[in-house]
C-alpha positions in Angstrom: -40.2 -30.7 -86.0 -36.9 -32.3 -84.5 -36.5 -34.1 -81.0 -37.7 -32.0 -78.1 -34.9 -30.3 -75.9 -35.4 -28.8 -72.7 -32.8 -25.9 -72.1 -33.8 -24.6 -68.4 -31.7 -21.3 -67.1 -32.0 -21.0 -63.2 -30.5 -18.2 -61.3 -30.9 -15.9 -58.7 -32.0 -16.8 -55.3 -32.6 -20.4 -56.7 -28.7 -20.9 -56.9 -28.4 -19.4 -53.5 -30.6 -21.4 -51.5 -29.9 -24.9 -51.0 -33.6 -26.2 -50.8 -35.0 -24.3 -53.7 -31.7 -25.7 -55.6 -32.5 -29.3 -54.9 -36.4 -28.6 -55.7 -35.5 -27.3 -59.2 -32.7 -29.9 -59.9 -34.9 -32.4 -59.0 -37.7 -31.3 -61.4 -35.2 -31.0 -63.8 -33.7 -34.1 -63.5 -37.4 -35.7 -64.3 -37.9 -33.8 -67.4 -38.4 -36.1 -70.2 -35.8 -36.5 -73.6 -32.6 -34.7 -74.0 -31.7 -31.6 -71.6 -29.2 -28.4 -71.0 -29.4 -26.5 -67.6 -27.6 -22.6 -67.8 -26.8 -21.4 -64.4 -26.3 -17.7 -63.2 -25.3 -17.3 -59.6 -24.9 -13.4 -59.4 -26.0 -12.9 -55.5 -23.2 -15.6 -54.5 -20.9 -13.6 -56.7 -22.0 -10.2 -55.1 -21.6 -12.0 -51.3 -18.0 -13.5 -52.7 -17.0 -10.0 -53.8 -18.0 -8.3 -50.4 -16.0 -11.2 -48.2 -13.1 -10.0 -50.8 -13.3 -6.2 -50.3 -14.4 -5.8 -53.9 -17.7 -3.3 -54.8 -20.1 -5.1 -57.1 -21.7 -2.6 -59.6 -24.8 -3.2 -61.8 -26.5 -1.3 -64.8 -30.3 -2.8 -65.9 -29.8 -6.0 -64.4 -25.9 -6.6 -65.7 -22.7 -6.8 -63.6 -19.8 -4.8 -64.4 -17.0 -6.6 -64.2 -13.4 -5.5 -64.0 -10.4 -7.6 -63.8 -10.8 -8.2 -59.6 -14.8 -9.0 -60.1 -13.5 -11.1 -63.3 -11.5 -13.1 -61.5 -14.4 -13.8 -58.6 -17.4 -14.4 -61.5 -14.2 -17.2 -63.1 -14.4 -18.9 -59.5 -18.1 -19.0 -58.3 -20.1 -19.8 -61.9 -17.5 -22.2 -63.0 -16.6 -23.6 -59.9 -18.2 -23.6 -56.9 -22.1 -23.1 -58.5 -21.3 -25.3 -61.5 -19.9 -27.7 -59.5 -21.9 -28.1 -57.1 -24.8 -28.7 -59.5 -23.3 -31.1 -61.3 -22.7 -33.3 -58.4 -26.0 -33.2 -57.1 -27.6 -34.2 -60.8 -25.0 -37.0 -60.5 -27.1 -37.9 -57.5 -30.3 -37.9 -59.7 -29.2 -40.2 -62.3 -28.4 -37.1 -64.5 -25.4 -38.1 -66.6 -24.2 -34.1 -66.3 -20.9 -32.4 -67.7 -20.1 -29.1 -66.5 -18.8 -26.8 -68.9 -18.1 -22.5 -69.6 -17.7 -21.4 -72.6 -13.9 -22.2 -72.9 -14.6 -25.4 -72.3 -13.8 -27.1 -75.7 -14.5 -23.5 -77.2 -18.2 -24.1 -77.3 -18.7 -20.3 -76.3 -16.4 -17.9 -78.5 -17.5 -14.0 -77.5 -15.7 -10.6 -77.5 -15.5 -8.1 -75.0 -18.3 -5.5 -75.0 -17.5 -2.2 -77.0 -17.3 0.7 -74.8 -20.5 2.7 -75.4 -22.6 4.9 -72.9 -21.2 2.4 -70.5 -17.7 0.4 -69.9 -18.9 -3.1 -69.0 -15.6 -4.4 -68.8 -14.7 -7.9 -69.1 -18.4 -8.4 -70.4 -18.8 -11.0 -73.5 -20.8 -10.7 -76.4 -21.1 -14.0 -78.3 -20.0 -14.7 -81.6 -20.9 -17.7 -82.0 -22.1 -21.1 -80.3 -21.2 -24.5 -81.0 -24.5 -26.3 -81.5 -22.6 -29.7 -83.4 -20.7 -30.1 -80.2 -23.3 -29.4 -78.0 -25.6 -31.8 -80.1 -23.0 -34.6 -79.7 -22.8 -34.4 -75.8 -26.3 -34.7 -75.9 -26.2 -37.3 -78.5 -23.9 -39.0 -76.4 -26.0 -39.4 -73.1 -25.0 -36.3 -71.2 -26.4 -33.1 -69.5 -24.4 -30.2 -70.2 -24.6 -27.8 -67.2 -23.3 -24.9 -68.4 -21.4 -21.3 -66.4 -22.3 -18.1 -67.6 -18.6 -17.6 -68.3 -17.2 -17.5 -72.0 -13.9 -17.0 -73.8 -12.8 -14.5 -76.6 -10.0 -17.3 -78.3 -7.4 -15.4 -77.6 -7.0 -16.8 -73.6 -9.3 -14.0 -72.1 -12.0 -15.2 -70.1 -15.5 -12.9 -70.0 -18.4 -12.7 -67.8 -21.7 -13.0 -69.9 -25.4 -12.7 -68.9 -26.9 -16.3 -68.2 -29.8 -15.4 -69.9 -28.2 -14.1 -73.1 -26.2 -17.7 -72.7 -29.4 -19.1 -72.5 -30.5 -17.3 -75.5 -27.8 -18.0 -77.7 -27.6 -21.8 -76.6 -31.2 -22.3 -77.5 -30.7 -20.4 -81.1 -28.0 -22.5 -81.9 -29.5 -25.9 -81.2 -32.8 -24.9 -82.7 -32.3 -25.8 -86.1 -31.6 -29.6 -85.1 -34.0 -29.8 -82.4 -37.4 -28.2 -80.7 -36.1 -26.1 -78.3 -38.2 -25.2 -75.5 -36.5 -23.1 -73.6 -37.7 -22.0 -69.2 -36.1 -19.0 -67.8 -36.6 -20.3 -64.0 -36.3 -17.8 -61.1 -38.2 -17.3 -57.7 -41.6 -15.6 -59.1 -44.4 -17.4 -61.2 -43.7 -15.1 -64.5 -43.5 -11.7 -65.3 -45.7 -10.0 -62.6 -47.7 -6.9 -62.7 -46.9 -6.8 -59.1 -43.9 -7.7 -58.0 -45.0 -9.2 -54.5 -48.1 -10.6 -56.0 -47.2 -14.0 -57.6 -50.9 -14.0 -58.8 -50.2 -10.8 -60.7 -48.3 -13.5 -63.3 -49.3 -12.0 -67.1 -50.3 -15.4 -69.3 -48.4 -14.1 -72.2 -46.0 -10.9 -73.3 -44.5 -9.5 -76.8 -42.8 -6.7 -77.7 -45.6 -4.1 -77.3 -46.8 -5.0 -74.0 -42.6 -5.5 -72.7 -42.3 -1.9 -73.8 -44.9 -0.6 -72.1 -44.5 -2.0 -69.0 -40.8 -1.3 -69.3 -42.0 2.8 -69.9 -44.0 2.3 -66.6 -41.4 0.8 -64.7 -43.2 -2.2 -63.8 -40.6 -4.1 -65.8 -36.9 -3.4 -64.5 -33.8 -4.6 -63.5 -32.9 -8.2 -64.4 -35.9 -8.6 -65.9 -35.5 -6.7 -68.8 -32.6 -8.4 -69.8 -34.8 -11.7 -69.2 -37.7 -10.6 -71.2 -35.2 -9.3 -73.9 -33.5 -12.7 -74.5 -36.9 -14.5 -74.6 -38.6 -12.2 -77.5 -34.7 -12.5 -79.4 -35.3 -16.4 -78.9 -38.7 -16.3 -80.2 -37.6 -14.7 -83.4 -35.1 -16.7 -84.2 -36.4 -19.8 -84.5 -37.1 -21.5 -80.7 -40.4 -23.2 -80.2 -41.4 -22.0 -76.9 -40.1 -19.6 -74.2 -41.4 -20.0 -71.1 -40.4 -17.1 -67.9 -41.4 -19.3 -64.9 -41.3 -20.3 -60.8 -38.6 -22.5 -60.2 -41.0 -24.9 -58.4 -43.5 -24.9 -61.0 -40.5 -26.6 -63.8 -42.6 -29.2 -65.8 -45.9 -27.9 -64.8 -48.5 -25.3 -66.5 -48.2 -21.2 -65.5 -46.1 -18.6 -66.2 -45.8 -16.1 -68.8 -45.0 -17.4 -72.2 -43.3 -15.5 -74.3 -44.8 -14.8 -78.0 -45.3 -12.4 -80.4 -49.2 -12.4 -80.7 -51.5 -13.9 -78.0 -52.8 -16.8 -80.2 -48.9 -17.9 -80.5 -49.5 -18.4 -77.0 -52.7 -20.0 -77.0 -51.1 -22.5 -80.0 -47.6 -23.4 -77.8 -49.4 -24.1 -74.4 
């Protein structure tokens, strides 16, 4: 196995509230060896687009995004959240760099084919630039990375943190081990959503279907839950789906194929 790397995605009402912000970048900051933090902000962007006039649509946990919401993503991921993370790592001692996708083309995607639904500017990657990445890390420094990416052809598109996340963590895998934390407000995947005991130790494909059939698995979950099993089969050590405030610490619901994968990787 290679050097460990940390890659922690935060998002929801993490980003949105300053305390639980400066909890998790604190944690983070602490984490031992060579790190990347992914950042969503999708309730500042909803509360941006409302100030603007502009509606904010969603299908299973994913934004539409036309040109007007396009333009509001471009300003709070990879501007005002990204920035304002960055600077308050800075504070930690965190050598951080904040970065989208455009940003030295790390990120090339294309804009989602128009299926059952019209995403819009939506981007699917292509492909991820782990040798770059790998230097900046090589190099001392934190990327902090906007859910924001760029088709090479000067068009900007909005794409799910946790997909970034996802694809990140593939890429780097093959030079590191890559433990990647998908870090929100409950302790895991819950059985019940307002019982943070409720957390289920481990999930896989059989039991995310099911509880996706039953409904006790929706909205931006499933895209969560979906990234994590992609992760696992491509070559990432550890997924872990996990409170914020509990970063660096045991619980949560590890994400595995079979439930000795996740006796093994705890």
């Amino acid at each position: 196995m290679g050097e460990r790397l940390h890659i922690v995605k935060v998002g929801g009402a993490i980003v949105e509230d300053p305390r639980s912000l400066a909890s998790l970048l604190s944690r983070f900051s602490q984490l031992e060896g060579k790190k990347i933090l992914i950042h969503g902000g999708g309730r500042l962007a909803t509360t941006m687009a409302t100030r603007l006039g502009i509606e904010s649509r969603m299908v299973e946990g994913r934004r539409i995004t036309d040109a007007d919401t396009l333009e509001v993503v471009t300003m709070v991921y990879g501007g005002l959240v990204n920035k304002r993370i960055v600077a308050r790592l800075q504070a930690m001692d965190t050598n951080a760099i904040g970065l989208t996708g455009a940003d030295a083309g790390i990120i090339l995607s294309h804009k989602r084919e128009v299926k059952e639904v019209d995403y819009g500017f939506v981007g699917d990657v292509d492909h991820v630039d782990g040798t770059l990445l790998s230097t900046f890390l090589d190099h001392g420094l934190t990327p902090v990375i906007a859910p924001l990416t760029h088709d090479g052809q000067g068009q900007m598109l909005n794409t799910n943190a946790d997909t970034m996340a996802r694809v990140v963590a593939e890429a780097l895998a093959q030079r590191y081990e890559v433990s990647l934390i998908f870090c929100f407000e409950k302790a895991g995947v819950l059985t019940n959503p307002d019982d943070d005991t409720s957390a289920i130790p481990f999930i896989n494909t059989a039991l995310f279907q099911d509880l996706k059939a039953r409904g006790i698995v929706s909205g931006g979950m499933i895209p969560k839950i979906e990234n994590a099993l992609q992760a696992v089969d491509h070559g990432v050590a550890q997924v872990l789906i996990t409170r914020a405030d509990l970063l660096g610490q045991d619980g949560g619901t590890l994400v595995a194929q079979h439930s000795q994968d996740a006796e093994t990787t705890r």
